[in-house]
Structure formats: structure tokens, C-alpha cells
C-alpha positions as CSV (number, residue, x, y, z in Angstrom):
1,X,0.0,0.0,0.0
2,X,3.1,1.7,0.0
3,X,2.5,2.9,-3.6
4,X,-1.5,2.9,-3.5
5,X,-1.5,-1.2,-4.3
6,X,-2.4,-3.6,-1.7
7,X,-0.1,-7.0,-2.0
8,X,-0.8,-10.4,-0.9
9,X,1.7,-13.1,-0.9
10,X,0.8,-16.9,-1.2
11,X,3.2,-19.5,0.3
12,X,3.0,-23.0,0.7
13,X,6.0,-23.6,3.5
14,X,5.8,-27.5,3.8
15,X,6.4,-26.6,7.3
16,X,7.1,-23.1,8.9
17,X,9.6,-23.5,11.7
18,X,12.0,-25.3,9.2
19,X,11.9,-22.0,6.8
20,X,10.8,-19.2,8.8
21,X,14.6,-17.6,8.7
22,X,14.3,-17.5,4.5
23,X,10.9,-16.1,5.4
24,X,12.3,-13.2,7.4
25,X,15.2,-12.6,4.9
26,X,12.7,-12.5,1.1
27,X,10.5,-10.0,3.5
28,X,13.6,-8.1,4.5
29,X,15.2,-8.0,0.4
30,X,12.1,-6.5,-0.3
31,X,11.6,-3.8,2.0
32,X,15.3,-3.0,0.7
33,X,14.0,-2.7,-2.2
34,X,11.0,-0.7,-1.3
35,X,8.6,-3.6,-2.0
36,X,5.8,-3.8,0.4
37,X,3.8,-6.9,1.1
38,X,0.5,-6.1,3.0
39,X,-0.6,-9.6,4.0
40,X,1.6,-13.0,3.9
41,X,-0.9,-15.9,3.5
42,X,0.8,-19.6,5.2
43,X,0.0,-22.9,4.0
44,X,0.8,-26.5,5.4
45,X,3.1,-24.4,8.0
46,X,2.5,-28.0,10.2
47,X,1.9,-26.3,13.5
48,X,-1.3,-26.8,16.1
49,X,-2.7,-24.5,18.5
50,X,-0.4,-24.3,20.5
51,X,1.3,-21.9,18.6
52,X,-0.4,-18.4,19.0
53,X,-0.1,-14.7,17.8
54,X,2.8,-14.2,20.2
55,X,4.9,-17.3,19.7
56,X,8.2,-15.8,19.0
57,X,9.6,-18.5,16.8
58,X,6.8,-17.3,14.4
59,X,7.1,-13.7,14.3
60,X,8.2,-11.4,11.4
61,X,9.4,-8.1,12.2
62,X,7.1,-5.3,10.9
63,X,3.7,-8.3,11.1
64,X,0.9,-9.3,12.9
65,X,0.7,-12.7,13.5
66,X,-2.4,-14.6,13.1
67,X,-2.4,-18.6,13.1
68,X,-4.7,-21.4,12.9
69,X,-3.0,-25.1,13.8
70,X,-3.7,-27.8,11.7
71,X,-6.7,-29.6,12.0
72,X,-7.2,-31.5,8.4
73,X,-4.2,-33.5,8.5
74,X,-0.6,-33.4,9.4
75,X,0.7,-31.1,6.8
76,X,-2.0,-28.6,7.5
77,X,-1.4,-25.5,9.3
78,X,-2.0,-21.7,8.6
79,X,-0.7,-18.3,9.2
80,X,-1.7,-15.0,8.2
81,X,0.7,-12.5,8.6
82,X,-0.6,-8.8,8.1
83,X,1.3,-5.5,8.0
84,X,1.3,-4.3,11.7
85,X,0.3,-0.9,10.4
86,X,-2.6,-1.8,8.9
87,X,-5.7,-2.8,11.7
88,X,-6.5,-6.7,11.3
89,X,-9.2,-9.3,13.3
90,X,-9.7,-12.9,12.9
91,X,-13.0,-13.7,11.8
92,X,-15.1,-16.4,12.7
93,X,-17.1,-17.4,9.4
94,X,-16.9,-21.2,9.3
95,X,-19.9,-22.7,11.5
96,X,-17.9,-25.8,11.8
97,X,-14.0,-27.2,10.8
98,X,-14.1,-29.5,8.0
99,X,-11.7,-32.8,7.7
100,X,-10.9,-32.1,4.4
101,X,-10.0,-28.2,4.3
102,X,-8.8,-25.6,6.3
103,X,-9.9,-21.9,6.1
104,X,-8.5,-18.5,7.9
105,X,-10.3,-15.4,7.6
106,X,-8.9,-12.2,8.7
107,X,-10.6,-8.8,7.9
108,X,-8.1,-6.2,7.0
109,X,-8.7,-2.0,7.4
110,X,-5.7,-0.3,5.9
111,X,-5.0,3.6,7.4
112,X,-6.0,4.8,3.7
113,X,-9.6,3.4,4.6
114,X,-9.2,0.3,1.9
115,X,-10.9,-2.8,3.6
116,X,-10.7,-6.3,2.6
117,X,-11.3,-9.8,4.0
118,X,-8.4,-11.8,3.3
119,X,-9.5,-16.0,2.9
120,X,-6.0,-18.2,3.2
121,X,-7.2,-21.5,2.4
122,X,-5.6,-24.8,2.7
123,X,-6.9,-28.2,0.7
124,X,-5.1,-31.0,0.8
125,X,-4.5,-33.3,-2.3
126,X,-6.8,-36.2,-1.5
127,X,-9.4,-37.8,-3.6
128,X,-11.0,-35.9,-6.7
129,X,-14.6,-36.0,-5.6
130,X,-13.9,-33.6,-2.3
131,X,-13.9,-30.6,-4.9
132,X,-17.4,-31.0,-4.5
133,X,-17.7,-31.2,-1.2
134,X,-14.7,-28.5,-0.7
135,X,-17.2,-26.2,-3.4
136,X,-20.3,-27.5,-1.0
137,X,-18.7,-26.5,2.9
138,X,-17.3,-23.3,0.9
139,X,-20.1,-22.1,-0.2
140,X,-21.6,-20.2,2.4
141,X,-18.5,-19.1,3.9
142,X,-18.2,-17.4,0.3
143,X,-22.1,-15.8,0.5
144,X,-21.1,-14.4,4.2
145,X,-18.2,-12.4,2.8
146,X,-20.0,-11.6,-0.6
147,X,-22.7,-9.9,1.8
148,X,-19.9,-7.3,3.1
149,X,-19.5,-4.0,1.7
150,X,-15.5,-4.5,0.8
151,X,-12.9,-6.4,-1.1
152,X,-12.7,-10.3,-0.8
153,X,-9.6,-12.6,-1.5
154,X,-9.1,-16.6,-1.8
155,X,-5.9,-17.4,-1.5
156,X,-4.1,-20.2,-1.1
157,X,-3.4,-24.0,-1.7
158,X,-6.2,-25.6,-3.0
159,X,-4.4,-28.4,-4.7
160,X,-6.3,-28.1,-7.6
161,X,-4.6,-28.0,-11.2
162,X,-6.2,-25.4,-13.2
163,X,-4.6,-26.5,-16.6
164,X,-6.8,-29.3,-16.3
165,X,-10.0,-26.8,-16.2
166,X,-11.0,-28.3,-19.9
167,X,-10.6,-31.6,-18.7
168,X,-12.3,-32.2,-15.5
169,X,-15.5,-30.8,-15.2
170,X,-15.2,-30.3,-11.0
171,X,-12.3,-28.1,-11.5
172,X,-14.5,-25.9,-14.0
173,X,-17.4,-25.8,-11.2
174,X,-14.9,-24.8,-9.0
175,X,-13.3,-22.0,-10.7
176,X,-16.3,-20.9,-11.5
């Protein structure tokens, strides 16, 4: 937001603890080089709940610190990280935790008045049919945020290979 954009980085760490040094060094080269990332969205960062917004082994200078442990599998795990100048809450807008995906939802208010609600996601690559379920236990998570007068983003690891959108027609539902 630096230069009137708002940037959102999407990182699958195949485990956070084991790369959270590289983490703090690319965020680091790129303040250097006067690039700004607003929110850093965590997948598969392997942690539970016992990790919370002020464990220090998971802190990046300049962040807030919001994660979620896993709860969909071993490899799950997220962690939001938002620009500590910018105001951010966890939202709760999943009436239940599913066993086959994981969903984070923080609501982001920027100082220039932008607003957005920042979805990290996390699937992990099991069977084809759980698209439709995934699509299914999404869907009104999705109609909550659509209700909201702001900005709305998806991001993460859905496991889902969108070259194959011809294909397979539960990846066209999907990303539709």
C-alpha cells in the first residue's frame, strides 16, 4: 500500500519453523527494495494450536501474526501474517471445521480506509470428488463475505490444477 496497491503473498511452507529464517530474509530484500507486502498468506506451516499470535519462533518483524493449527491433516497448518500498520481481526465465518480443508479469515482495514477480508485456504490433495464437497462447505462461507460491503480474497493451496480446467469438469465448477 506503500504505492497505492495492496499485496498479498501466497506461500506454501511444507512446514514453517523449518523456513521461517528465508521467510524473514525475502520480506527483509524486499523492504530493501522498497517492495511492500501487505498480508503474507501460510500454508501447510505444520503447527497446532499451540502456537499463537505471540509465539516468537513465528514472528516477522514489521507483522501481525495470526495462526490457525492444523486440524485437516498433518501437513496442514495456517498463518496469516498482516502488515502491523494496517488494523486486522480474525474472523469467525466457518460454522464448523471441516476434515478435508482448512480456512483462515482475517478482515483487513488499511490507514488509507481500503478494507478487505483476506481468505487463506488450505486443501489438501486427497481424492477428486472432495472438490465438490470443498465447493459444498465453501459455499456459504463465500455468501457471508459476498454480503460485506469490501474487497474479498481466496488465496491459497487448493491443490487443484487449473490447466486441467478443460478436462475435468469439478475443476470448471470450482473456478467458476
Amino acid at each position: 500500500t506503500d504505492d497505492g496497491n495492496f499485496t498479498i503473498l501466497c506461500l506454501n511452507t511444507d512446514g514453517l519453523l523449518s523456513k521461517i529464517e528465508e521467510l524473514r530474509v525475502l520480506v527483509a530484500i524486499f523492504g530493501y527494495q522498497g517492495i511492500y507486502v501487505d498480508v503474507i498468506c501460510i500454508q501447510e506451516s505444520h503447527l497446532d494450536d499451540t502456537y499463537d499470535s505471540k509465539s516468537a519462533l513465528i514472528q516477522i518483524n514489521g507483522y501481525d501474526c495470526i495462526p490457525q493449527g492444523k486440524h485437516c491433516g498433518n501437513k496442514g497448518g495456517l498463518v496469516t501474517y498482516v502488515r502491523d500498520r494496517h488494523d486486522s481481526e480474525k474472523l469467525q465465518l466457518a460454522t464448523e471445521k471441516s476434515d478435508i480443508w482448512e480456512g483462515l479469515y482475517v478482515e483487513v482495514k488499511t490507514t488509507e480506509g481500503f478494507r478487505i477480508i483476506v481468505s487463506n485456504i488450505y486443501k489438501p490433495p486427497r481424492r477428486y470428488i472432495d472438490i465438490d464437497r470443498f465447493t459444498k462447505e465453501s459455499r456459504p462461507i463465500l455468501d457471508k463475505i459476498k454480503k460485506e460491503s469490501c474487497d474479498a480474497v481466496f488465496a491459497g493451496d487448493f491443490n487443484i490444477n487449473l490447466l486441467q480446467l478443460n478436462e475435468k469438469l469439478k475443476y470448471q465448477e470450482f473456478f467458476d
